[in-house]
N, C-alpha and C positions, 0 to 999 in steps of 0.2 A: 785382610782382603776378603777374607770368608765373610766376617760379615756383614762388610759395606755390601758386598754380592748377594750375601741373606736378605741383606735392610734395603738394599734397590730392588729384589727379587718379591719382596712381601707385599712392597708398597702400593705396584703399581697393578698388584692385584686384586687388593680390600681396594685400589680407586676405581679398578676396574669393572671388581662386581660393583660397587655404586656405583660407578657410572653406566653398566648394563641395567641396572633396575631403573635408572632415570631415563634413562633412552629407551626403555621397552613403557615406561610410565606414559613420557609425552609421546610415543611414536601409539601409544592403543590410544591417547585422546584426540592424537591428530585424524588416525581414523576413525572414533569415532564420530569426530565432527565431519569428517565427507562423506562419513554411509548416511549422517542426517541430510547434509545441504544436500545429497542426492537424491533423498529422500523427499525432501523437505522441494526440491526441483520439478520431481515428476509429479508429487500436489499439484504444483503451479498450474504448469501443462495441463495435466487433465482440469484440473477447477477453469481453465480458459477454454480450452476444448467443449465441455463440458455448457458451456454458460448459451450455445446458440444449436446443443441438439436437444436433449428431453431433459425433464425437469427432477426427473428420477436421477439421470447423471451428476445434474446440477448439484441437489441435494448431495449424494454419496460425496462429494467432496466437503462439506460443510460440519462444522461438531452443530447439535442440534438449537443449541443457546447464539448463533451467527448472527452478527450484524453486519447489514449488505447498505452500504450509500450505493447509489444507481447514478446511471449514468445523465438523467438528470435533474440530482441534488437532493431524490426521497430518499427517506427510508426505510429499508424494510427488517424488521427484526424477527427473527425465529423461522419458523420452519414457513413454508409459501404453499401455495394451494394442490399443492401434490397430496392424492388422497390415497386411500388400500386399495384402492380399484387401479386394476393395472395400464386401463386405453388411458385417462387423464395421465398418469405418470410417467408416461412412456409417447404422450403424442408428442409432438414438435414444440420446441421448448426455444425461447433467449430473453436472456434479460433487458436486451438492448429492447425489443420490441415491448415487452412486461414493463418498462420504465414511459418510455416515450410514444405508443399506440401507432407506432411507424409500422405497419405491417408490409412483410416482401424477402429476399434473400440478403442474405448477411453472410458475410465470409472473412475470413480472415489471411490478408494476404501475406504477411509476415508476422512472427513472432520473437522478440529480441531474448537477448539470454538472458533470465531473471538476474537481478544484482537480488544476493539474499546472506542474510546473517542470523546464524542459529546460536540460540546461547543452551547448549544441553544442559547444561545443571538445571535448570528452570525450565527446562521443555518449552521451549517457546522459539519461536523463527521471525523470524523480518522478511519480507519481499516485495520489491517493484519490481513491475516488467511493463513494458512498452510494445502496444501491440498495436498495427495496421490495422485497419475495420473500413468493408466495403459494403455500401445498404444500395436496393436499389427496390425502392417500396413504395407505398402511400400513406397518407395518412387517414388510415379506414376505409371499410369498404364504399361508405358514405359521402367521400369526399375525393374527388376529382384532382386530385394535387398529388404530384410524383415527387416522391421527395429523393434522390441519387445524391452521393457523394462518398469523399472516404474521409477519414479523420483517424489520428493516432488516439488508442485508446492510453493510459496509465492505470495501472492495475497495480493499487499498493493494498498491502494486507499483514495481518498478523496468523499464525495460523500455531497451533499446539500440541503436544505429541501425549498420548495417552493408552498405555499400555502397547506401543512399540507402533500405533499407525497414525499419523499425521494429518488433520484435517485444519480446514479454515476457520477461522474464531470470528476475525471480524476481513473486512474488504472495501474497496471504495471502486468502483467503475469512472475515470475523467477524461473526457472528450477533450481534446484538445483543439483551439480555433485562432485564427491572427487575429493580433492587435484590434485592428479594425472591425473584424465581426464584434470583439471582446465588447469595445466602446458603444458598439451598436446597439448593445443589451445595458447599458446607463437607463436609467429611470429617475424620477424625483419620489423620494419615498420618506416616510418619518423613523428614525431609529427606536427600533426596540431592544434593548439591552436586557438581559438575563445573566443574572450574579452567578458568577461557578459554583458547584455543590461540592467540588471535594477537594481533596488538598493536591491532586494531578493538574485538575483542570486550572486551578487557583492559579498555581505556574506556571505553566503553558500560556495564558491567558495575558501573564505579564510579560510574556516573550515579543510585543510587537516591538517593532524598531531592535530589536534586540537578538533575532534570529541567528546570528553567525555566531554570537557570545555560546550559544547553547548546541553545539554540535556533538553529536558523540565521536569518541574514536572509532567508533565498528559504525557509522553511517554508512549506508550505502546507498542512497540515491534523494536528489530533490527535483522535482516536476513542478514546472508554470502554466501557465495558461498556454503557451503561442508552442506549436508541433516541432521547434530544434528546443525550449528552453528546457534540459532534462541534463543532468548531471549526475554522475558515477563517481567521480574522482574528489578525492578531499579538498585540491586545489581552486577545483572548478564549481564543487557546493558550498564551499565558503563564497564566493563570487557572488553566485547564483544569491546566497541567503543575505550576501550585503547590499546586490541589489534590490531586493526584496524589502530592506530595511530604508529603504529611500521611499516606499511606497507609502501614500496617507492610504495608511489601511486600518481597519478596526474590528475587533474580534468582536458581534455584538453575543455570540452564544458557542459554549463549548459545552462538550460531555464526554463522557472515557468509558471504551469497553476496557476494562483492568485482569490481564492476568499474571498475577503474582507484581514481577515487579516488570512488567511490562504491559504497556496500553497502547490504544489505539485511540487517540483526542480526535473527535470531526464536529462540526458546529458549521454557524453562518460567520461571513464576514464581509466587508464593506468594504470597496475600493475608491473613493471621491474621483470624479472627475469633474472639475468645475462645483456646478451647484446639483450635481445626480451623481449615482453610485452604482454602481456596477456590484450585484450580490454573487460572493464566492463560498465556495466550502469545502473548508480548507481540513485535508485530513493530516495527522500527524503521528506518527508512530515513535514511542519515548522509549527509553528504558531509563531504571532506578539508577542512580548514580552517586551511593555514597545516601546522603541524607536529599537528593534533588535530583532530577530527572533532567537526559539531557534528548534530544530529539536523533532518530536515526534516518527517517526518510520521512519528506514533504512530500504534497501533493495537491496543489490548489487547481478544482473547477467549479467551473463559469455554471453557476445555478441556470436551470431551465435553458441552457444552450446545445441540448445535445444536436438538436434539428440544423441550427445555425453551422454547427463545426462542419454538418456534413453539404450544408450549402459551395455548390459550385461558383 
C-alpha cells in the first residue's frame, strides 16, 4: 500500500510540474500575443487618427520604407513631403485630401474594432478596420463644385515590430460605393497585362476564380467594393471569396511589399461588364504557408472612385 501511495503520490507530481511548465509556457505566449494585438491595435488607431491631422503624425506611424495605396488607387512609396522644418510638418495634414485634391473638413464618424492577427515569431501583424469618413469640401480652390458625402473607408495593412515598437510597413485606403456608382465607372479600354516578378506574386496572380481554395486559417477579414460587403468570420469570407469567384475578373498587374514570410500583394484588376471594365485594386495580405502562401485579408477598390463613393 506504501507504495502504490509512493507511485500515486510521485506521479502526479513530475505531471504536475510538466504540466505547470506547459501552462506557464502557453499562458506567457498567450500574453504575449495580447500585449502585441494591443499593441499592434493602438498602431491602428493612431495611424487612422493620425491620416486627417498633420503629416508629422502621419508619418510617426509608418517604418520609413511604407507603401501607402490611397484612397484613390496611387501610390505612394516612402516617406511624403514632410520636411525638417517644423510649420510644413505639423500644418494640416490628410491623405484623403493628398490623394484626391477634394479640399474641406473630413471627420471620421465612427471607427470599427480592427479584426487584426499578429504572428510574433516573425514580428509581423495583419489588420483591417472599417472606418465611417464624412468630406464636406471642393474640388480646388478653382473650381466651383462642392463635393459632401460620406463613405465607409477599409483600411487594410500589414504593419512590423522592431525592437519592441510597432509601425506600418505597407497600407491600402478603399472607399467603399454601391453597385450602381461601381458600374458607373466601366469604361472601354485595351488590356495591359504585366507578368509577376516573383514567386508571391506568381501565386497570388493564379488565385482568380480560385480565391475561397486559398484562405488562411488566421484570416481575418475580406472587403468588396459595395459599404455592407465586409466579412470577419470564416463562414461568411468563404462566401464572400466564392462570390467573388463567380466574378469575370482578371488580375492584369500585381506586386508585393515582402516581410519575411509575410506580404502585402496590391496591383490593377479588371471587372467586365458587358463590352467595358470597371478598373479595381485589389490589395491582399498572404502569409507563407508551408511551401505557398495562403491569403488572410481582401480588400478590393474601385480605381479613381474616391469622389463617386462620396457622391450623394
Amino acid at each position: 500500500m506504501i507504495r502504490i501511495r509512493r507511485t500515486i503520490a510521485v506521479l502526479p507530481l513530475r505531471v504536475c510540474a510538466l504540466a505547470c511548465v506547459l501552462l506557464g509556457a502557453v499562458a506567457g505566449s498567450a500574453a504575449a500575443d495580447q500585449r502585441s494585438a494591443a499593441a499592434v491595435e493602438k498602431l491602428v488607431r493612431a495611424h487612422v487618427a493620425a491620416s486627417i491631422t498633420t503629416e508629422r503624425a502621419f508619418l510617426a506611424t509608418l517604418t520609413d520604407d511604407a507603401h501607402i495605396t490611397t484612397p484613390e488607387g496611387g501610390i505612394d512609396i516612402g516617406a511624403l513631403a514632410c520636411t525638417d522644418e517644423p510649420d510644413p510638418c505639423d500644418a494640416s495634414f490628410n491623405i484623403y485630401e493628398r490623394a484626391s485634391s477634394i479640399f474641406g473638413t473630413y471627420k471620421y464618424g465612427a471607427l470599427g474594432k480592427p479584426a487584426i492577427y499578429v504572428d510574433d515569431a516573425n514580428h509581423v501583424a495583419f489588420f483591417q478596420v472599417a472606418v465611417k469618413l464624412s468630406v464636406d469640401g471642393s474640388r480646388g480652390e478653382e473650381m466651383d463644385v462642392d463635393v459632401r458625402g460620406k463613405t465607409t473607408m477599409r483600411i487594410t495593412g500589414l504593419a512590423t515590430e522592431r525592437d519592441g515598437a510597432w509601425k506600418v510597413a505597407a497600407v491600402a485606403y478603399a472607399p467603399s460605393l454601391s453597385e450602381r456608382r461601381l458600374l458607373a465607372l466601366a469604361e472601354r479600354t485595351k488590356a495591359h497585362r504585366f507578368a509577376p516578378a516573383d514567386a508571391v506574386t506568381k501565386e497570388v496572380a493564379g488565385w482568380v476564380g480560385h480565391l475561397a481554395a486559398h484562405i488562411s486559417p488566421h484570416a481575418i477579414g475580406a472587403a468588396g467594393t459595395a459599404p455592407k460587403e465586409l466579412a470577419t468570420k470564416p463562414a461568411a469570407m468563404t462566401q464572400l471569396a466564392q462570390r467573388w469567384d463567380q466574378l469575370p475578373l482578371d488580375l492584369t498587374f500585381v506586386s508585393a511589399v515582402t516581410r519575411g514570410d509575410a506580404a502585402m500583394v496590391w496591383g490593377t484588376a479588371w471587372r467586365k461588364v458587358g463590352d467595358k471594365v470597371v478598373r479595381l485594386i485589389p490589395t491582399i495580405l498572404v502569409e507563407r504557408d508551408g511551401g505557398s502562401w495562403r491569403w488572410v485579408a481582401i480588400s478590393w477598390e474601385p480605381y479613381l472612385g474616391f469622389e463617386q463613393a462620396l457622391a450623394r
